[in-house]
N, C-alpha and C positions, 0 to 999 in steps of 0.2 A: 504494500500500500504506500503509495507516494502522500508527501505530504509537505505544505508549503509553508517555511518559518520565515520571520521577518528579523527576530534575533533568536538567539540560545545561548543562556548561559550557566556555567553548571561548575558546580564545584566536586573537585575531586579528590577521594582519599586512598585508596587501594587501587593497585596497578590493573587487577583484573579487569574494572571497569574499563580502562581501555578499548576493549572489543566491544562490548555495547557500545559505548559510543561510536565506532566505527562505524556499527550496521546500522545506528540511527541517520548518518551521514550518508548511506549510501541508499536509503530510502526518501533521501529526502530531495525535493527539487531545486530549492534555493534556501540556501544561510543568508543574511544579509551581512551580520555581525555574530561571529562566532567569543566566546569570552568563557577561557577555561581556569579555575584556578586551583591550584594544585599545594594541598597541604601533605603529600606523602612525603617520609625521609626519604624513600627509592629514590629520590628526584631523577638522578644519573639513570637508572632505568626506564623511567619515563619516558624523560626529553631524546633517547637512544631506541626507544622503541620503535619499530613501524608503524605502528597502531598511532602515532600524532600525525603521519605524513596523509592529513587526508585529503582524500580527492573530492575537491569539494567548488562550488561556485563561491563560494563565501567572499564577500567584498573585503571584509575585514576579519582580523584574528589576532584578540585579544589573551593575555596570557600573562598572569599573574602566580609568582610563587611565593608564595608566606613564609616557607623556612622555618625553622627551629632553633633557637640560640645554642645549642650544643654539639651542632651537624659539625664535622668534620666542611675546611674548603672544599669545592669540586675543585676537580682541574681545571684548566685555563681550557685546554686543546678539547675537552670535552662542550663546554660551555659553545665554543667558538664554530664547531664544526656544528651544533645546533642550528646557531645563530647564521649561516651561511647555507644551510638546508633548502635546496632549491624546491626539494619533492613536497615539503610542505608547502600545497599549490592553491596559493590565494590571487584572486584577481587583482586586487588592490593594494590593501595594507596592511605590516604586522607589526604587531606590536607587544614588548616584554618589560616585566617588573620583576626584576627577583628580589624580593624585601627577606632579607633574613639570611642570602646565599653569600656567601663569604667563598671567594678567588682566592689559590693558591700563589697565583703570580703577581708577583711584585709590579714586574712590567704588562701590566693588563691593558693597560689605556693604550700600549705604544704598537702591543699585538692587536688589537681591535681597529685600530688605524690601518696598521700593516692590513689585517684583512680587507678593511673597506679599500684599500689601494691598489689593491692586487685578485677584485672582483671582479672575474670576465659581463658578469651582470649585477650591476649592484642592483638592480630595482626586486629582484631576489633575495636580496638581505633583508633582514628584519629593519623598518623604517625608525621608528621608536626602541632604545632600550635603557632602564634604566635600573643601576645594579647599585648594590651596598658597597665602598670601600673603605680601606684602611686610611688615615691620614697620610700614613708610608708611601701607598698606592696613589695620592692625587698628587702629592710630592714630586714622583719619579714623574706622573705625566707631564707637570708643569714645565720639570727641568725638560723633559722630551720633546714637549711641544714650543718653549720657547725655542729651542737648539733648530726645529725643523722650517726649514726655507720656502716651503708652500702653508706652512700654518699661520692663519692671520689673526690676529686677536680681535673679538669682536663684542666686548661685552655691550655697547652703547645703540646695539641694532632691535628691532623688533622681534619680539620671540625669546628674547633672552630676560627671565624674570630677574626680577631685585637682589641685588647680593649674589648673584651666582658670577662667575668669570667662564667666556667663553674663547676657543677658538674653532674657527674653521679650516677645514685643508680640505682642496679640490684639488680634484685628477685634470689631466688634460681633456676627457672627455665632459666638463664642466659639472661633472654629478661632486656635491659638496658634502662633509661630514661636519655635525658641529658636535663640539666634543665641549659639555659644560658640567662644571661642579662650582658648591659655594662654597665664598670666600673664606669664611670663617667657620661652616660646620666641619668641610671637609670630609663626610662622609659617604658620599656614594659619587656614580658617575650619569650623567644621561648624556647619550651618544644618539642625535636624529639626520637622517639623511633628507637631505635640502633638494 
């Protein structure tokens, strides 16, 4: 039985449900807005599953992780080959929160760049993401991104909320990353593609 959603959003705890969700997706004719949030500690199972690559019309695809104060980092390279998952096939836009998910790499920001710069398709990339860091971790990006020669500082532009510092770095095929954290919390990073 087909059946036509205008949004769905659904909060998840246990990996099994995965495949339910699958076969509601593949029943259905249109997502407009898809928005899944994920309190399992499996995260690393999750977001590695095939059961998220779905094949779906969905305009958008929201995706929120709560986390646990006691979880162990993910890896960097796990996180990143999510975040660049072509097969997760949305029409439009995607979009990540991971609140609570603590990155093992020091150099997170400078590898998140690296990948948005060496994406045969950025419009494949997750457009929004916005992750928890260490103080350590916006530190090292600052020194990275003031050091890098296409990265523009841009706190003074539209888009860029109060207190946060921004820069941007665009490729030569004009697709831009703006890569922002605040001034003074220092706590997390939001990475959106322009």
């Amino acid at each position: 039985m087909c059946v036509c959603l205008l949004e769905l959003m659904m909060v998840y705890e246990p990996v099994y449900r995965l495949e339910r969700l699958r076969k509601l997706f593949e029943d259905c004719i249109h997502v407009r807005r898809f928005s899944l949030t994920l309190n399992d500690p499996d995260f690393v199972d999750v977001i590695t599953s095939e059961s998220l690559q779905f094949s779906t019309s969905a305009e958008e695809f929201n995706l929120t992780y709560l986390g646990h104060p006691n979880e162990p980092p993910i890896h960097a390279n796990v996180l990143l080959n999510f975040l660049a998952d072509s097969k997760i096939q949305v029409a439009s836009r995607k979009y990540a929160k991971f609140r609570g998910l603590m990155i093992d790499e020091l150099n997170f920001c400078e590898r998140f760049v690296g990948l948005f710069e060496n994406a045969e398709s950025p419009e494949n990339l997750f457009q929004a993401v916005e992750i928890k860091a260490t103080r350590d971790q916006v530190i090292a990006a600052e020194w990275y991104l003031e050091g890098k020669f296409n990265a523009l500082f841009s706190s003074s532009v539209p888009g860029v909320p109060s207190g946060y510092i921004a820069y941007q770095v665009m490729r030569n095929d004009f697709w831009t990353l703006r890569v922002m954290y605040h001034s003074k919390l220092m706590d997390k990073f939001i990475f959106s593609i322009l």
